[in-house]
C-alpha positions, 0 to 999 in steps of 0.5 A: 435327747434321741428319744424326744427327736422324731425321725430324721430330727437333729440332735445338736449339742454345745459343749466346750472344750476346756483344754482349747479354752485355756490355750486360747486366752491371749492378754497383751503385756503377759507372755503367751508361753507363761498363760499356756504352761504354768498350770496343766490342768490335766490331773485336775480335768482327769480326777473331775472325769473320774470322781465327778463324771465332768469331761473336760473333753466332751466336746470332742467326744460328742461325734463318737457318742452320737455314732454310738447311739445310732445317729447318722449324718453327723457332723462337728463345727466350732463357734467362730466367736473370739472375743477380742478386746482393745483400747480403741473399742466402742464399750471398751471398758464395759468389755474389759469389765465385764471379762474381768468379772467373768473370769473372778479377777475382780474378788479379794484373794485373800490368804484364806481364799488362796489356800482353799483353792490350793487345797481343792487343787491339791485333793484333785491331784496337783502338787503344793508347788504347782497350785501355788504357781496357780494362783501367782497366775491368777494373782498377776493376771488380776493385777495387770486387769486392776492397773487402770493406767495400762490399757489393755488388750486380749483375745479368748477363744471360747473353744465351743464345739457344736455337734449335730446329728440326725436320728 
């Protein structure tokens, strides 16, 4: 990329940064402490770092990347969109349909399905026990979204960070 900017071009970059992303998900009617600390996606992100060369943190290395390089004047800022979504919304259900389908909630978690992600889990690092627990949260998030007597409401903090510097 620095090489296609002329002098004094920016260079920016929008990566996110999934350990803010899963934190920040809020769904009214399911505690927030069960949402952020019943699957620390920790050793998966890790062995993806690894294996796969996928960051789960580049967001938050970019700066430190980009000083490496040789850029100057560089600087850090996060997206200010959070989505939030509730019941007295314009498009409320377009929303909430739209989110469920985003996040897979709306496909069949079939017996199959649900041991091939504990099975991707576990060859990531994670114990039998906790990628079950995984998947019971995914379950119950799934079928708080499929009861269509509850209306619901949510907030998910999209944890982009958009990092610029001039070359």
């Amino acid at each position: 990329m620095i090489a296609s900017v002329k002098k004094n071009g920016l260079v920016v970059c929008v990566d996110v940064n999934r350990e803010f992303e899963n934190d920040g998900l809020y769904i009214d009617e399911i505690g927030y402490d069960y949402l952020c600390t019943t699957f620390d996606f920790h050793n998966v992100w890790r062995k993806e770092l690894v294996c796969e060369g996928r960051d789960y943190a580049i967001g938050m290395r970019l700066p430190f990347y980009m000083q490496q390089l040789g850029l100057h004047d560089i600087d850090i800022r996060m997206n200010d969109k959070v989505m939030y979504v509730n019941p007295d919304m314009k498009n409320y259900h377009e929303k909430v349909q739209d989110f469920i389908e985003i996040n897979g909630w709306d496909r069949s978690f079939s017996i199959s399905n649900q041991e091939n992600t504990i099975e991707l889990l576990m060859n990531r690092g994670i114990p039998r026990v906790e990628a079950e627990a995984y998947i019971v949260m995914q379950s119950k998030i799934a079928e708080y979204f499929r009861n269509t007597e509850s209306r619901k409401s949510f907030l998910k903090v999209q944890g982009q960070l958009i990092t610029y510097g001039k070359k």
